[in-house]
N, C-alpha and C positions, 0 to 999 in steps of 0.2 A: 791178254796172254795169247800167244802165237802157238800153236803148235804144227808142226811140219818135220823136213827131212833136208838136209844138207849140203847140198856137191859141190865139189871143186873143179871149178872151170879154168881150164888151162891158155885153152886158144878156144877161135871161130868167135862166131856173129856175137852169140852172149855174152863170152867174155870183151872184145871189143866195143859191143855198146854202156856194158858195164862201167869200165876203164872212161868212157866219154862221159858217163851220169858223175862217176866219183869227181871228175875233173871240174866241171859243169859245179856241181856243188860244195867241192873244197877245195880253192883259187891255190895254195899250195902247194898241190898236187901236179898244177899244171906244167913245171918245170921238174919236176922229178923224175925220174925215168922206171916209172911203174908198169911200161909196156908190156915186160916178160916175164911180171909177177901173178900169180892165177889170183881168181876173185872166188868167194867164199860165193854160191847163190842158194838161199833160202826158198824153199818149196811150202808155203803156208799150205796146210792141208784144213785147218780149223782155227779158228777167231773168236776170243769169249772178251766180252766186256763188262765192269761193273760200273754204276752208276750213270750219269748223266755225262755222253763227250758232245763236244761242240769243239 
């Protein structure tokens, strides 16, 4: 479970390396014109896990 806080990035550095990760990892993406839509960035503040991850 994740627990953090939310922001909407419009423009600048974060949002354009954002925009390159999504692309980078969902190939239909890469023809869309997603440029000028803002990216949701999650600020994890705290991390709980149960059991064994690998």
């Amino acid at each position: 479970m994740l627990r953090g806080f939310a922001a909407i990035v419009e423009s600048g550095q974060e949002h354009d390396e954002a925009q390159r990760a999504l692309r980078w990892r969902y190939p239909q993406y890469v023809d869309m014109p997603i440029d000028e839509l803002p990216v949701i960035a999650v600020r994890v503040a705290r991390a709980a896990a149960w059991g064994k991850l690998e």
